[in-house]
VOFIFI-300724 format. One record per residue (C-alpha): residue in one letter; x, y, z. Coordinates in steps of 0.05 Angstrom, whole numbers, padded with zeros to 5 digits, m for minus. Layout:
{rec 'a', {X, Y, Z}} ...
END
This chain:
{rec 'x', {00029, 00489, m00111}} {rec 'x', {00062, 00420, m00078}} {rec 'x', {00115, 00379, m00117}} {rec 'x', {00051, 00329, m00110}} {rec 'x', {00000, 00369, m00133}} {rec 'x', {00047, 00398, m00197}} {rec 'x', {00060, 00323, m00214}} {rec 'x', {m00018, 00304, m00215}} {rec 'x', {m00028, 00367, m00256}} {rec 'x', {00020, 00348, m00310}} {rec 'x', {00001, 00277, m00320}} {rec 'x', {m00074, 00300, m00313}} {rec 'x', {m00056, 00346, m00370}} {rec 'x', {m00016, 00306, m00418}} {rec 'x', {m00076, 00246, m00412}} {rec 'x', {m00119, 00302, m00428}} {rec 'x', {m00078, 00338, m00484}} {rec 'x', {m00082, 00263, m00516}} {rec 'x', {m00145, 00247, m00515}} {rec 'x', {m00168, 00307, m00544}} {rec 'x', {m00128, 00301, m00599}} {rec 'x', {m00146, 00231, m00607}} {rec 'x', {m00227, 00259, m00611}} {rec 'x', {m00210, 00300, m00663}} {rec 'x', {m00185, 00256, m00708}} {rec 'x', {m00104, 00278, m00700}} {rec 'x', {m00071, 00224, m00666}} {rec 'x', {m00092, 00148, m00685}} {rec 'x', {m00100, 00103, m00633}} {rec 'x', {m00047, 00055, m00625}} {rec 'x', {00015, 00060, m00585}} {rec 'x', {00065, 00085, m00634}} {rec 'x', {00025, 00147, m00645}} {rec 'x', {00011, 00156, m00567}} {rec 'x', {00087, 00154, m00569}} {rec 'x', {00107, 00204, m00609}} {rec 'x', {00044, 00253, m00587}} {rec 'x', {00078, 00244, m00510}} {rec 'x', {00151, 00252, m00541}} {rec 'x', {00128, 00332, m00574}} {rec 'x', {00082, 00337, m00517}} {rec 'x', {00139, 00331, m00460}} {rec 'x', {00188, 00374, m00511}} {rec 'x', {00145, 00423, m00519}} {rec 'x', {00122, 00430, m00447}} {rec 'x', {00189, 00441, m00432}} {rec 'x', {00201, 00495, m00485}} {rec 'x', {00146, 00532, m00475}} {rec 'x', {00163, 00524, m00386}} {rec 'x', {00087, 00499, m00385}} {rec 'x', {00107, 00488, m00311}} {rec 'x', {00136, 00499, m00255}} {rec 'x', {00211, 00497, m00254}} {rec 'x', {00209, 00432, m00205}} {rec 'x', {00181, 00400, m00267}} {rec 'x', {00239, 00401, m00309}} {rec 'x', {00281, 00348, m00290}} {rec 'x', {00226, 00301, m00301}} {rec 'x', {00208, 00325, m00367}} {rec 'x', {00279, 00323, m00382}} {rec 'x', {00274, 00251, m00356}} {rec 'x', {00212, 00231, m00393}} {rec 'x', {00248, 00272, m00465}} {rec 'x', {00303, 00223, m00459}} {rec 'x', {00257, 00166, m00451}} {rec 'x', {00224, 00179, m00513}} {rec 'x', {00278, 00193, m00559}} {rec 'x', {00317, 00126, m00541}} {rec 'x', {00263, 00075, m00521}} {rec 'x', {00207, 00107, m00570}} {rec 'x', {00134, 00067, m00566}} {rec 'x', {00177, 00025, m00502}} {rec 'x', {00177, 00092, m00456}} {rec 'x', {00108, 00072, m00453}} {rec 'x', {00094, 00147, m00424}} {rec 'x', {00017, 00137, m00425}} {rec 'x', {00022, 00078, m00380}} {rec 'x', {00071, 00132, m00327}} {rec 'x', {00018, 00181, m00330}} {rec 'x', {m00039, 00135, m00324}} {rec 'x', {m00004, 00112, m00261}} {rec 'x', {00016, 00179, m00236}} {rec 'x', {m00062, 00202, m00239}} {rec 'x', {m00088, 00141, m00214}} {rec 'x', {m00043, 00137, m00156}} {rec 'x', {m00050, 00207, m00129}} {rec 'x', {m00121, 00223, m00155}} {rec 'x', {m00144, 00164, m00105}} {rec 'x', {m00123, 00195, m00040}} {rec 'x', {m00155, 00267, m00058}} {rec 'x', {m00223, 00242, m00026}} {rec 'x', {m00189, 00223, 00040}} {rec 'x', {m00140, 00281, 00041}} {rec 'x', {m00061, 00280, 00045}} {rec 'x', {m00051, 00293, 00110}} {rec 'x', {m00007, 00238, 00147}} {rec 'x', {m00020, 00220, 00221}} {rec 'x', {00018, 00172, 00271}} {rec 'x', {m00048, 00132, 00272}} {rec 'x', {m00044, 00126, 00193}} {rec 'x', {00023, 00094, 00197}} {rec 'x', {00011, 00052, 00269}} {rec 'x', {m00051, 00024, 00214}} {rec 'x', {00005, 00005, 00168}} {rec 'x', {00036, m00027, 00217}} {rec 'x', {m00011, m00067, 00237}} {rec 'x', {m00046, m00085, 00173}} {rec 'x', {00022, m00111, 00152}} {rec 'x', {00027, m00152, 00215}} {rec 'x', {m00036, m00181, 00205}} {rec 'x', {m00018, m00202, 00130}} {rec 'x', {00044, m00238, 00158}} {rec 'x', {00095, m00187, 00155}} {rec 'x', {00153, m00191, 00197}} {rec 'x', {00158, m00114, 00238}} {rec 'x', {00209, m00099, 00271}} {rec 'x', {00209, m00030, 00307}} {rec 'x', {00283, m00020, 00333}} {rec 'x', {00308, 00030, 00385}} {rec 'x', {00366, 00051, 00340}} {rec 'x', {00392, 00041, 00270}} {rec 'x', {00457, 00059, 00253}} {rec 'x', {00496, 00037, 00193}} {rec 'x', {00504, m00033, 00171}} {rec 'x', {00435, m00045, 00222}} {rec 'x', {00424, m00122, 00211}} {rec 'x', {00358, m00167, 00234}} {rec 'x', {00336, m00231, 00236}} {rec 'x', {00298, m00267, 00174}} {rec 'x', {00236, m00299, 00212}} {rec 'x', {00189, m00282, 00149}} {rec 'x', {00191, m00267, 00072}} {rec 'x', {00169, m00201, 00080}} {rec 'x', {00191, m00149, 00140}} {rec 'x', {00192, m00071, 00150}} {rec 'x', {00238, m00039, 00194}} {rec 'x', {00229, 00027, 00234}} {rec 'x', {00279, 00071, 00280}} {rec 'x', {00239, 00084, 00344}} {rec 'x', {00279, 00135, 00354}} {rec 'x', {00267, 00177, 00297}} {rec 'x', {00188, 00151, 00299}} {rec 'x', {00184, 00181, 00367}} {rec 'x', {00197, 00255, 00346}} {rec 'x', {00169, 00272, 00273}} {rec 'x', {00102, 00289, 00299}} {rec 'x', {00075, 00346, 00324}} {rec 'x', {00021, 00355, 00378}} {rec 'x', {m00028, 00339, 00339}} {rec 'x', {00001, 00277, 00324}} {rec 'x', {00018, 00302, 00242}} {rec 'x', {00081, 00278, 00206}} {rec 'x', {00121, 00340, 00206}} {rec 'x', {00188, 00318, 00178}} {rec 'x', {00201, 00253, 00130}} {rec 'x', {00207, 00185, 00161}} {rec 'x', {00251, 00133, 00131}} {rec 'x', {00227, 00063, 00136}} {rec 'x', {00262, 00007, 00109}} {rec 'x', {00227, m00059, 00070}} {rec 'x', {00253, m00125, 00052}} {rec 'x', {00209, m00173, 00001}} {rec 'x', {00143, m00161, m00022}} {rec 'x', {00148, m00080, m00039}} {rec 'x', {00092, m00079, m00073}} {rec 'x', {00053, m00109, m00023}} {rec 'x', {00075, m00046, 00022}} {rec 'x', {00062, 00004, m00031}} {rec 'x', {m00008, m00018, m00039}} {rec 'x', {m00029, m00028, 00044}} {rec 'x', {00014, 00046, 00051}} {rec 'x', {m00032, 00069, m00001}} {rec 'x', {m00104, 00034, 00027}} {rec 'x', {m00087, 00082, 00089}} {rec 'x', {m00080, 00153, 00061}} {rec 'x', {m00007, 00146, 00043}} {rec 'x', {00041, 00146, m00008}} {rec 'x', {00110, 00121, 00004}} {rec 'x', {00171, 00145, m00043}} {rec 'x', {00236, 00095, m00063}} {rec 'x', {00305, 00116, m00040}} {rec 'x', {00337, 00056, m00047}} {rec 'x', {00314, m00010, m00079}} {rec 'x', {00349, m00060, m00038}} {rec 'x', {00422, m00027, 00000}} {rec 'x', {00413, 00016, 00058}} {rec 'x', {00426, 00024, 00135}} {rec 'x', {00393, m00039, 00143}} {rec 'x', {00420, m00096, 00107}} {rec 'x', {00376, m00130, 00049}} {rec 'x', {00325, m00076, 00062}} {rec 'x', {00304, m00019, 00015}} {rec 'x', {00296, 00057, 00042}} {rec 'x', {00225, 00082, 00030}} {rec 'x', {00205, 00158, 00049}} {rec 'x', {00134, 00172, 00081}} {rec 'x', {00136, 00256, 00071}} {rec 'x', {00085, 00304, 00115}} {rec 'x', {00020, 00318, 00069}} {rec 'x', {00045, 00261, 00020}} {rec 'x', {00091, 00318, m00009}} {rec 'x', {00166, 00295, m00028}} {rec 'x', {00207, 00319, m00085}} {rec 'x', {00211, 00259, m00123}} {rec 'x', {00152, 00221, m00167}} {rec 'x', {00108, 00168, m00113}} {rec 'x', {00109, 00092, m00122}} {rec 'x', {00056, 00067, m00165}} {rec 'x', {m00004, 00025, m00144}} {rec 'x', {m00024, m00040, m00165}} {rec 'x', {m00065, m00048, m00230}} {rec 'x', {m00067, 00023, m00246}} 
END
């Protein structure tokens, strides 16, 4: 099973795990109890290794949420977001193509993004501010993760300055989800590093949609 596929399962499962305790009477609900169902839930997942190894640093994470932010972890919110993110893109399928992220492009041309599609970036890669919002791609790396058939076969960095959610959301309305290396430093300067994996598969939690 994908990293992306083991992370819808668990969220799927914990929403579930909830709400059928709440039917049967065990778990009021209010946040405080949703809480501390989601605090045992994630310990015991990991005790019992409900999951696949590859699992386990985000259950740790999600443990240590719960035990120092309590009702504030707000971990029913995360998997709500985690299952309404992925679930949305099952319909379409996962797999990314060059024209899925030439529609990116262009969609966030047309909403007034600046795009800049350079020949080379190397560290400390610097462009001109001509808009709020801009995304930033090496041509040369663009050039070479696809295969014949035109299917991301290796992870392409692309780098975003201003409105990231904006991004997140127009990635998403084409079939893909985009993952956060770095919020704002990176090889381009004032940008943040995004990931766009092959099959929408990367080791690492996606960004969240809007109103989810």
């Amino acid at each position: 099973m994908l990293f992306r596929e083991q992370v819808y399962t668990l969220a799927t499962q914990a929403l579930e795990s909830l709400a059928q305790s709440q039917a049967n009477g065990k778990v009021p609900n209010n946040p405080l109890s949703e809480s501390h169902f989601f605090s045992v839930w994630v310990s015991k997942s990991l005790k019992e290794k409900s999951f696949d190894v590859c699992m386990a640093p985000l259950l740790k994470h999600w443990q240590q949420c719960a035990r120092t932010q309590g009702a504030g972890a707000n971990l029913k919110s995360e998997f709500q977001s985690i299952k309404n993110t992925y679930q949305t893109l099952d319909s379409i399928g996962h797999v990314v193509t060059k024209q899925k992220i030439e529609n990116l492009i262009a969609c966030l041309s047309t909403n007034d993004w600046q795009v800049n599609i350079e020949p080379s970036i190397g560290k400390k890669h610097s462009i001109k501010k001509e808009k709020a919002s801009s995304l930033v791609i090496d041509n040369s790396k663009f050039s070479c993760v696809f295969n014949k058939s035109n299917e991301l076969k290796s992870a392409l960095s692309v780098f975003v300055r201003g409105d990231q959610q904006s991004f997140i959301d127009v990635a998403h309305q084409q079939g893909l989800l985009v993952f956060k290396v770095t919020d704002y430093k990176s090889m381009v300067k004032f940008h943040g590093e995004f990931i766009i994996a092959p099959n929408n598969n990367f080791n690492a939690v996606a960004q969240f949609i809007s109103n989810t």
